[in-house]
C-alpha positions as CSV (number, residue, x, y, z in Angstrom):
1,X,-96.6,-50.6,79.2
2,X,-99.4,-51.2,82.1
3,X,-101.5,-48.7,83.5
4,X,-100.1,-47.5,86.8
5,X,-103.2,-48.9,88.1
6,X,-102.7,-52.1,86.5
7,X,-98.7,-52.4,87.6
8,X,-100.0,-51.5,91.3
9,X,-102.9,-54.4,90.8
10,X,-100.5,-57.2,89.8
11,X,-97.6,-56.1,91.8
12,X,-99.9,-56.7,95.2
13,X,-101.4,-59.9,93.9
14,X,-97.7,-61.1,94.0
15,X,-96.2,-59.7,97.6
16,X,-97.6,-62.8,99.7
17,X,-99.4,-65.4,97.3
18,X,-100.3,-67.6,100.6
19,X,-101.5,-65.1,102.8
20,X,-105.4,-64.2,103.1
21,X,-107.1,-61.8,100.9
22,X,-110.6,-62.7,101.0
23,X,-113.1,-64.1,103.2
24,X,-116.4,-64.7,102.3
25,X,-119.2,-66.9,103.8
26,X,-116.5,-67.4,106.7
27,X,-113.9,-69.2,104.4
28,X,-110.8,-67.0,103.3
29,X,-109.0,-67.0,99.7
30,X,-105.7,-66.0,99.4
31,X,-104.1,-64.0,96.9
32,X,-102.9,-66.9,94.8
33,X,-106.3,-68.2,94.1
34,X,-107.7,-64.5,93.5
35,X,-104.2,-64.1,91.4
36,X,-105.5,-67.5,89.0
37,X,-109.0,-66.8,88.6
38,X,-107.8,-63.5,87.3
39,X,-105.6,-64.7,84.6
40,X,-107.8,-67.1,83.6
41,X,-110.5,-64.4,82.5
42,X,-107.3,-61.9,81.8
43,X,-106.6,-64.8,79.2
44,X,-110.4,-64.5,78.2
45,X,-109.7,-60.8,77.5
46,X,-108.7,-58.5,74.7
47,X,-107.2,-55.0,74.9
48,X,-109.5,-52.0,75.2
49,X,-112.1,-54.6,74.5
50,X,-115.5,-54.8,75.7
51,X,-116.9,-57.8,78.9
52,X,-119.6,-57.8,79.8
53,X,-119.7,-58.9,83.5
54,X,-123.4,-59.7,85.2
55,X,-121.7,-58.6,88.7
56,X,-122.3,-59.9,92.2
57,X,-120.4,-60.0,95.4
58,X,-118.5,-62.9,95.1
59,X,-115.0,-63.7,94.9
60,X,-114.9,-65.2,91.1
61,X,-116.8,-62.2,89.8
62,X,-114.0,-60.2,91.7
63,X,-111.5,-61.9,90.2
64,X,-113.2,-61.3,86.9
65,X,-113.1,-57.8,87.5
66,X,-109.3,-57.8,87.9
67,X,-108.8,-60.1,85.0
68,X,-110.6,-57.5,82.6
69,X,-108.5,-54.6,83.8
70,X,-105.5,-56.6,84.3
71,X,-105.5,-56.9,80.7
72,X,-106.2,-52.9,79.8
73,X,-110.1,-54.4,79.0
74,X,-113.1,-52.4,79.6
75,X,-115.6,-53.7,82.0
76,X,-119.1,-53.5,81.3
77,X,-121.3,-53.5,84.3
78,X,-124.6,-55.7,83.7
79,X,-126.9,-55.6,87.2
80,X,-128.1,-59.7,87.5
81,X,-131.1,-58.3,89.2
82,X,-132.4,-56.0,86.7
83,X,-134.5,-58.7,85.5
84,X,-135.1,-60.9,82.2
85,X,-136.6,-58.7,79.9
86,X,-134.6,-55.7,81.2
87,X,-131.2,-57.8,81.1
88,X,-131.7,-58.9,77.6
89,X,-132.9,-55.5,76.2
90,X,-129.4,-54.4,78.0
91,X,-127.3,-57.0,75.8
92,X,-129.0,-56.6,72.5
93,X,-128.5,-53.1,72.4
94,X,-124.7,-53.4,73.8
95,X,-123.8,-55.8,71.7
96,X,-120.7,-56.9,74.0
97,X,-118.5,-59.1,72.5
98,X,-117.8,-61.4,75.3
99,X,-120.2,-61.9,78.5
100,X,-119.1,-63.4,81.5
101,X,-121.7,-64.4,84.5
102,X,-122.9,-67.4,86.5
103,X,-124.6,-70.1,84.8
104,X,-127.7,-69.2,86.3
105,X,-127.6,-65.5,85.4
106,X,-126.5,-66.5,81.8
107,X,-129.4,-69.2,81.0
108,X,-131.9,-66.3,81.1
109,X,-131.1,-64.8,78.0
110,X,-129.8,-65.4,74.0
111,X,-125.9,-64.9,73.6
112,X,-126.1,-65.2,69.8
113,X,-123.1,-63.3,68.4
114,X,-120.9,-63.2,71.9
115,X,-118.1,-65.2,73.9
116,X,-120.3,-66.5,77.0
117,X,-117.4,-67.5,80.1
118,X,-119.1,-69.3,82.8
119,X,-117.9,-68.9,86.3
120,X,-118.7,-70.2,89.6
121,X,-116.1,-70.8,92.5
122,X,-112.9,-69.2,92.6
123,X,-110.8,-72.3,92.3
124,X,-113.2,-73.4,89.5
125,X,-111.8,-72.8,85.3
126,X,-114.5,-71.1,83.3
127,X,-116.4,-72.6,80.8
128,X,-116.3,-70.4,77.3
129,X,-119.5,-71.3,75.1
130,X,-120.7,-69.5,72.1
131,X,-119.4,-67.6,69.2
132,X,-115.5,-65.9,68.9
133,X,-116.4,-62.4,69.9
134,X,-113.3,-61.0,67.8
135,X,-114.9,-57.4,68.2
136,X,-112.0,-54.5,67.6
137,X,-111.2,-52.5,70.3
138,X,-113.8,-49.7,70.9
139,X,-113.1,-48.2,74.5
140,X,-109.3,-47.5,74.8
141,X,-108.4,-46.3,78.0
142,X,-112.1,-47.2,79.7
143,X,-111.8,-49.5,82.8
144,X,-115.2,-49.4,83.7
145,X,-118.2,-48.3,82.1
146,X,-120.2,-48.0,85.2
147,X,-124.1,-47.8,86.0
148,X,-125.6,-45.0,87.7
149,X,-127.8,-45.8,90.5
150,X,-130.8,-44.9,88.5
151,X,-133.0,-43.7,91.5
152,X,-135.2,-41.2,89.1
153,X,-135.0,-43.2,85.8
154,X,-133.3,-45.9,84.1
155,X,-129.8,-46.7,84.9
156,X,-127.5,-45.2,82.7
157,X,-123.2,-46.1,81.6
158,X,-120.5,-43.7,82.7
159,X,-117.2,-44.4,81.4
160,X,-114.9,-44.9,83.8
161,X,-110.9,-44.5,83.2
162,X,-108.2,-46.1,84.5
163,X,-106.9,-42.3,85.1
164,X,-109.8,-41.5,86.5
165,X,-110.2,-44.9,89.0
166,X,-106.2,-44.5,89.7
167,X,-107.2,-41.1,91.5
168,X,-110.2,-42.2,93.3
169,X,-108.1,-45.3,94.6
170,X,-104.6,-44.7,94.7
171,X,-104.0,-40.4,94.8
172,X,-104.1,-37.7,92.3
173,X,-100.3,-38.3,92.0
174,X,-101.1,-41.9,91.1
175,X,-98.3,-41.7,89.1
176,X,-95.4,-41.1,91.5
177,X,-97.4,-43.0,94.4
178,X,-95.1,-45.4,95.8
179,X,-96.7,-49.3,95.6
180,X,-97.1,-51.4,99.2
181,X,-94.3,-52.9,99.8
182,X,-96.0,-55.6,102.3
183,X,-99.6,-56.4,102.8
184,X,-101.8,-54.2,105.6
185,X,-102.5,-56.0,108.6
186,X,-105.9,-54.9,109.1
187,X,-109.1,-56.6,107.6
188,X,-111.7,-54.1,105.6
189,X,-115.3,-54.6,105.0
190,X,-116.8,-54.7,101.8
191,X,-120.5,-54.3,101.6
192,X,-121.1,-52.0,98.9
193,X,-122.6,-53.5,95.7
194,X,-120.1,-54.2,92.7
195,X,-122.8,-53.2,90.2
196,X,-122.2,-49.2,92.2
197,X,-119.5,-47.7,92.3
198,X,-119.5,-47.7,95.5
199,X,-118.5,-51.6,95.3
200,X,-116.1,-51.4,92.6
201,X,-114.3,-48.6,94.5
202,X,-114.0,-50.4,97.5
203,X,-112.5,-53.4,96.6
204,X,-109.8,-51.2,94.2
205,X,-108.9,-49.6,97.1
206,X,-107.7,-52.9,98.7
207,X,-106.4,-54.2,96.1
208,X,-104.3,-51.0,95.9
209,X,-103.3,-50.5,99.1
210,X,-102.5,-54.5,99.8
211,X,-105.2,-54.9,102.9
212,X,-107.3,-57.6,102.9
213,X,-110.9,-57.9,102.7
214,X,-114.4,-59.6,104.2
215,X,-116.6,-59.5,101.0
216,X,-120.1,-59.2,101.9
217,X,-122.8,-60.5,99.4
218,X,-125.1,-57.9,100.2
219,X,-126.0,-55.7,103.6
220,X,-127.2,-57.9,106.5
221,X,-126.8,-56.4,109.8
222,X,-125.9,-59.8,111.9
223,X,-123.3,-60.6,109.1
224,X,-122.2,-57.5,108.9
225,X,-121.7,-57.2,113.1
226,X,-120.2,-60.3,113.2
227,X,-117.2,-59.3,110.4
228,X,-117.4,-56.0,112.9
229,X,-116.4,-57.8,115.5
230,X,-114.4,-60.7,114.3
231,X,-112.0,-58.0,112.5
232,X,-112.4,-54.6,114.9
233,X,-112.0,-53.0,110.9
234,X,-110.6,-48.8,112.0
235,X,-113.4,-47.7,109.4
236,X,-116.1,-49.1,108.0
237,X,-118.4,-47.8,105.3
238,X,-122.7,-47.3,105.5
239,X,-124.9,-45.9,103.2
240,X,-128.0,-44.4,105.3
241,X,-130.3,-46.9,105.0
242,X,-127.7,-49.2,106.3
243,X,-126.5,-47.0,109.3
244,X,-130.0,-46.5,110.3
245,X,-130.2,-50.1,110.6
246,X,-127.1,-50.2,112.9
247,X,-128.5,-47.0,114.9
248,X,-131.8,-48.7,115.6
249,X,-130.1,-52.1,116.2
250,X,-129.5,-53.6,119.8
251,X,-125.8,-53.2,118.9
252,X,-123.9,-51.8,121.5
253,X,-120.5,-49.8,122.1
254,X,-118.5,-52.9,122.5
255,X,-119.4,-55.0,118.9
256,X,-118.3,-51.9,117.2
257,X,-115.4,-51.1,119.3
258,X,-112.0,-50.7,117.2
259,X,-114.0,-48.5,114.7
260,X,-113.0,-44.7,114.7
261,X,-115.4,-43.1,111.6
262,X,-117.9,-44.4,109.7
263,X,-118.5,-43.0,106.7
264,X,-121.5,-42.6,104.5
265,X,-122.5,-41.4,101.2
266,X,-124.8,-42.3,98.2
267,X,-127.6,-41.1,99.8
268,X,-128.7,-37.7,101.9
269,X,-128.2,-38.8,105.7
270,X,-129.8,-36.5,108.6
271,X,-127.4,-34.5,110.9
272,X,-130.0,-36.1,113.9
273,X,-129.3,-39.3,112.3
274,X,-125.4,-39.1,112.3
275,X,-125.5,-37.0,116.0
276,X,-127.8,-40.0,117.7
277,X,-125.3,-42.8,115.7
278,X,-121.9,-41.0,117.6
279,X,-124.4,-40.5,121.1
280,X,-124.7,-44.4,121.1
281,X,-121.7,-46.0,119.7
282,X,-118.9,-42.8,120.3
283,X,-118.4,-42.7,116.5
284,X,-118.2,-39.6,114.4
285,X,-120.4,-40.2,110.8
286,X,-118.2,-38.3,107.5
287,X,-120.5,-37.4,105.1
288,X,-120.1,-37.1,101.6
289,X,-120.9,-36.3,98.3
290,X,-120.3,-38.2,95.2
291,X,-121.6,-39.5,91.6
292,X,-120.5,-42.1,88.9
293,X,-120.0,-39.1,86.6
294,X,-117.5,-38.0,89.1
295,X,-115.5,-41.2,89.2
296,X,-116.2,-40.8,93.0
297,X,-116.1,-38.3,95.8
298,X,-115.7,-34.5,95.3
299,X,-116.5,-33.2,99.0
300,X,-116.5,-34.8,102.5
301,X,-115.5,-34.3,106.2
302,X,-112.5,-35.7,107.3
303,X,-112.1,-36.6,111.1
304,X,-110.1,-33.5,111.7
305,X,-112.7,-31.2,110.4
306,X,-115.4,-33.1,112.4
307,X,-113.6,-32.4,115.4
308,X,-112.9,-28.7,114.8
309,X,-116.2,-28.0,112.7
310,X,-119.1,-30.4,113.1
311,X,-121.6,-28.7,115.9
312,X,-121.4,-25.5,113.3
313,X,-121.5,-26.8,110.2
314,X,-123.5,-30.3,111.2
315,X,-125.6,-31.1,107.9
316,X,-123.1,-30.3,105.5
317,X,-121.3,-33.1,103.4
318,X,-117.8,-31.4,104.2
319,X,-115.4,-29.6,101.9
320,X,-113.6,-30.1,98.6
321,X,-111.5,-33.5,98.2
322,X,-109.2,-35.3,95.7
323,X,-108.4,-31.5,94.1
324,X,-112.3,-31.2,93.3
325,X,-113.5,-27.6,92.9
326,X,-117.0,-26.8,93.5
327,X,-118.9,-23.5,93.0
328,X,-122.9,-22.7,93.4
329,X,-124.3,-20.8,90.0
330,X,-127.9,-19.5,89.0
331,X,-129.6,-20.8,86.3
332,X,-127.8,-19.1,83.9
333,X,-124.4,-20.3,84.8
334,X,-123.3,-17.2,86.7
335,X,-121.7,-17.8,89.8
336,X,-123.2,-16.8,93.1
337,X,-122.0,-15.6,96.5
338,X,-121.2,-17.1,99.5
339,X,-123.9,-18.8,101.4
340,X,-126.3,-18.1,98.0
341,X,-128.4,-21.5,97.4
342,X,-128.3,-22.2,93.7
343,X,-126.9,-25.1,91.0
344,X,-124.1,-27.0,92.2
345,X,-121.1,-27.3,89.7
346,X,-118.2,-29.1,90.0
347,X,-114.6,-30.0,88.3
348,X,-113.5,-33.7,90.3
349,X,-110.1,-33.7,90.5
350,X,-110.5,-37.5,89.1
351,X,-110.8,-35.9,85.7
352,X,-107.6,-34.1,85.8
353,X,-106.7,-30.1,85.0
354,X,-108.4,-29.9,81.6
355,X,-112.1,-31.0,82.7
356,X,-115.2,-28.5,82.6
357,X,-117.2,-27.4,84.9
358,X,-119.8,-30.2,85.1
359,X,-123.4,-28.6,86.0
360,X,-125.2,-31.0,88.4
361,X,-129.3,-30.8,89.3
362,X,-128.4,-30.6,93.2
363,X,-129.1,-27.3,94.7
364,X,-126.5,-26.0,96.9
365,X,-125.1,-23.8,99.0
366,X,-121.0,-23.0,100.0
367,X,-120.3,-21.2,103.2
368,X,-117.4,-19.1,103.3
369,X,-114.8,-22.2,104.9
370,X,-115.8,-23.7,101.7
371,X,-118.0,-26.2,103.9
372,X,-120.9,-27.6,101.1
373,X,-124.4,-28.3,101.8
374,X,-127.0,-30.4,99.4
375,X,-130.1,-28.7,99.8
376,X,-132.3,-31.1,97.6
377,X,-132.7,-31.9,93.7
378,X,-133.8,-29.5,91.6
379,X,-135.0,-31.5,88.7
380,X,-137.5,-33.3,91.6
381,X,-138.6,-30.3,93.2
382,X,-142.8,-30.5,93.4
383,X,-144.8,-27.5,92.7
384,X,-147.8,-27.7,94.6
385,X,-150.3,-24.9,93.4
386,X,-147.6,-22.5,92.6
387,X,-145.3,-23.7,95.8
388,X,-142.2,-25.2,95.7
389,X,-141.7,-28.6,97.8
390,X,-138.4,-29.7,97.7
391,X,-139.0,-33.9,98.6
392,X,-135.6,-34.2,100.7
393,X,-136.9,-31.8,103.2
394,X,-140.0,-33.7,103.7
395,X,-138.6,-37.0,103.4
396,X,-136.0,-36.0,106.2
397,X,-139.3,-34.5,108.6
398,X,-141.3,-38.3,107.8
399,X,-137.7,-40.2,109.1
400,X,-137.1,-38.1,112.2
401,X,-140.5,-39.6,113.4
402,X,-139.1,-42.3,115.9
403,X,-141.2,-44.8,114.6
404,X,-139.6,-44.6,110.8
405,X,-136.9,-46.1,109.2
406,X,-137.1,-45.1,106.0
407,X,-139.0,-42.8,103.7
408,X,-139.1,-41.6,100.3
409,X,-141.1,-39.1,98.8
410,X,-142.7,-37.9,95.1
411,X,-144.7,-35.9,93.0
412,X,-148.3,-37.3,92.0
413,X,-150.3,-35.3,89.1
414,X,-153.3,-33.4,90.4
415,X,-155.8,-31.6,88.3
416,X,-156.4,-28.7,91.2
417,X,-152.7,-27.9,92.0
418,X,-150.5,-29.8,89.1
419,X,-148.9,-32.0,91.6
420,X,-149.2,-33.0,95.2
421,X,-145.9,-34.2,97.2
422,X,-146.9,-38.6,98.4
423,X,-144.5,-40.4,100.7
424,X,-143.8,-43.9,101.1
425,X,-142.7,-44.9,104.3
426,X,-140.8,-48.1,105.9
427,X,-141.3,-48.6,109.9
428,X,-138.5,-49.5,112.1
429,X,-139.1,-53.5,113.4
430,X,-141.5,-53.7,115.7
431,X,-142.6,-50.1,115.6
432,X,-146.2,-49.2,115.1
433,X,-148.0,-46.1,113.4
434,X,-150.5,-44.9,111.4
435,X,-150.4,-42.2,107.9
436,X,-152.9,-40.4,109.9
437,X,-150.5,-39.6,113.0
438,X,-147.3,-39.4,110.7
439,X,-149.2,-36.2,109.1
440,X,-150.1,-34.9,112.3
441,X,-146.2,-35.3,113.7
442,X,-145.3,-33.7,110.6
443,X,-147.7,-30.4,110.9
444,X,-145.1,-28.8,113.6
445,X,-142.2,-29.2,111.3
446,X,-143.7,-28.4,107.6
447,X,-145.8,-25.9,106.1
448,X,-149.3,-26.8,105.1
449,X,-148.5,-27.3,101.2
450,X,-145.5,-29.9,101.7
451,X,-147.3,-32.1,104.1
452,X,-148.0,-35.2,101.6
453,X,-151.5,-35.7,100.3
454,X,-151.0,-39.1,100.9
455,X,-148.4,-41.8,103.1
456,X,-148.4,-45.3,101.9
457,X,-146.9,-47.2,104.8
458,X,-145.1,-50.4,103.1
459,X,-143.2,-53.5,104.0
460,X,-140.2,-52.2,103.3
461,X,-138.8,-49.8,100.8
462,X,-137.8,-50.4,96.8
463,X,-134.0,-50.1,96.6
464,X,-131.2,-49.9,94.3
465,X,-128.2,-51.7,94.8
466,X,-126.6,-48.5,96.0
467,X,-129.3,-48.5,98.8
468,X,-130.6,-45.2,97.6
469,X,-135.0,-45.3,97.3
470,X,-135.9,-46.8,94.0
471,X,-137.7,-43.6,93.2
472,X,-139.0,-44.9,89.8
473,X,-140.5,-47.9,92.1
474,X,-142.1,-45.6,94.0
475,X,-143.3,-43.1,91.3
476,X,-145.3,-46.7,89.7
477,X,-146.8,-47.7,93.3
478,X,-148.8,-44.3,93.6
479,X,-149.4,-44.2,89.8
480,X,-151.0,-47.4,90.0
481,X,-153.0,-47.1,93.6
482,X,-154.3,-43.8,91.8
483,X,-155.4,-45.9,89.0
484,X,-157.0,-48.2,91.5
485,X,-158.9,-45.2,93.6
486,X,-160.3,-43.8,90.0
């Protein structure tokens, strides 16, 4: 018997086969052809078995994303932009059984011992090559055995369930959750990376929920704006770095009209940031806070908690969702008051009852409306000399400079003091500064030992896919300019 996730899958791909479910690159495919492509690779497709899927945002590599788990598969997310080397290290040591990707993506490495399936268009059959990758079964109930975003070190797999995505999409009663009956009229936006979670998420949810969807290969603002405005979508989704774009765009009121919250997550995001983004388009910002481990969200504001909460509590990523509990502990494990800043754990309600508490390296703090806030990373705090610099706080001083777009910010060894904090910065288009004046701006609004030793102002930032600061990236540039200095 199917997955209630799976039954809710197929049952939408069948309620209007002619009618539009994606567009992308301003032609739309309906949910016929996204139906076919599917069962072609669901054909490809063992159960419980391992693919290996080299992911973009296109609508075959959706399709073979539904075909996996329309099966009971597993899919195993492979980022196409990791690289050669990186790519192939990724597949000798998984050892998938069958690999699917564009022919491009699958030329640059060996596929002894697996299945390869070549795809391309939607309407196009895939081409199997290779060996019969008659592996058994070694992940039963694993839908997705996700990548983290890997901002601080190398991307890592969490397993994924189908329980587990079935709550993020569909409800914690997933179970007894009634499937659409008719297809939403609106059109989502889906801009979010498949290779995140972020992206995978997203386009579960429409498939659940029967609505639609503008599939976006990556984040470009004019693409982006004109899907905005050619749909009028009632929510739309940004990580920072992407609503900081918008916010410092010449978009006005009017291309985003029809849109009633944005949210944003992956990322920390500034309460100045989201206040100046609802001053010039009218549109409150949720916050939230998720992980892969998670299987999603665990905390976030919903519109009638902005209304009724926001200029007290602005800064905080909201309260408890999807039956998540979260409590603040000391190193220890012990919990701690309200308002006390310490470890934050959590339980996501995507796990279920049983689950433990899972310890996290954010430090937090709970106020007594069970409102959270993120205060920073413990495993990246700097400690200058004997003081603590927690990086978030000065990366969030270097971006409210009007000149900056972005910034990120490390720890760099020092002989004297055992590390210094060093910032890399990204300037708004057309703005202008200097590391000189970006230390002076930031003297009123740090103390002396967190103001950066040194601001490297770059082209643009290193990101992941999840559009979170490629902090490994960043840890090499200094590493190697210090090289350079000595």
């Amino acid at each position: 018997m199917d997955h209630p996730l799976v039954a809710r899958i197929a049952g939408v791909l069948e309620l209007q086969p002619d009618a539009p479910a994606i567009e992308f690159e301003g032609q739309w495919f309906s949910w016929r052809e996204l139906g076919d492509a599917a069962g072609r690779i669901r054909a490809l497709t063992r159960p419980a078995a391992q693919v290996g899927i080299l992911l973009r945002n296109r609508p075959a590599h959706v399709a073979a994303l539904l075909g996996v788990l329309l099966r009971g598969g597993c899919v195993v997310v492979i980022n196409p932009s990791h690289g050669e080397d990186r790519i192939r290290a990724d597949l000798q040591a998984l050892r998938l059984p069958v690999v699917v990707g564009e022919p491009d993506d699958l030329a640059r490495f060996s596929s002894a011992g697996a299945t390869v399936v070549s795809i391309s268009g939607l309407a196009d059959e895939p081409r199997v090559s290779g060996a019969d990758g008659g592996a058994e079964p070694s992940h039963p109930g694993v839908a997705v055995r996700m990548l983290t975003s890997g901002t601080t070190g190398p991307p890592k797999r969490i397993d994924l369930t189908y329980d587990m995505l079935a709550r993020s999409v569909i409800g914690t009663e997933f179970e007894q959750s009634p499937a659409p009956a008719q297809l939403r009229r609106g059109v989502a936006i889906v801009n979010a990376p498949l290779v995140h979670i972020g992206g995978v998420f997203r386009v579960l949810q429409c498939l659940t929920k029967a609505r639609p969807f503008v599939l976006l290969e990556r984040f470009e603002l004019d693409r982006w704006a004109a899907a905005v405005r050619t749909h009028r979508p009632g929510a739309v989704s940004l990580v920072p770095a992407a609503l900081r774009m918008v916010l410092h765009s010449d978009l006005t009121r009017d291309d985003l009209a029809g849109i009633r919250a944005v949210t944003s997550g992956t990322a920390p995001l500034s309460p100045e940031d989201a206040d100046a983004f609802t001053e010039k388009f009218g549109i409150p910002v949720l916050t939230s806070y998720a992980a892969t481990e998670f299987g999603g969200g665990v905390a976030g504001w919903s519109l009638s908690d902005h209304q009724k909460y926001w200029q007290a509590k602005r800064g905080s990523v909201g309260r408890a969702t999807l039956g998540a509990q979260l409590r603040v502990v000391d190193e220890g494990g012990t919990p701690l008051g309200t308002d006390r800043v310490g470890l934050l754990e959590v339980k996501p309600g995507q796990l279920g009852d049983s689950t433990d508490w899972i310890r996290t390296t954010d430090l937090a703090r709970i106020d007594a409306d069970g409102f959270l806030w993120v205060l920073g990373r413990a495993d990246q705090a700097i400690i200058r000399g004997g003081f603590k610099v927690i990086p978030d706080a000065v990366r969030a001083a270097l971006e409210s400079h009007p000149a900056v777009l972005g910034a990120a910010v490390v720890g760099r060894p020092d002989r004297r003091l055992g590390e210094t904090p060093v910032a890399m910065v990204e300037l708004r288009t057309g703005a202008s500064t200097e590391p000189d004046e970006l230390a002076g701006f930031l003297q009123t609004r740090l103390a002396r030992y967190e103001i950066p030793t040194e601001i490297a102002i770059v082209a643009a930032l290193p990101r992941t896919p999840s559009g979170k600061a490629d902090m490994t990236t960043v840890r090499g540039y200094f590493a190697t300019a210090c090289e350079h200095a000595h």
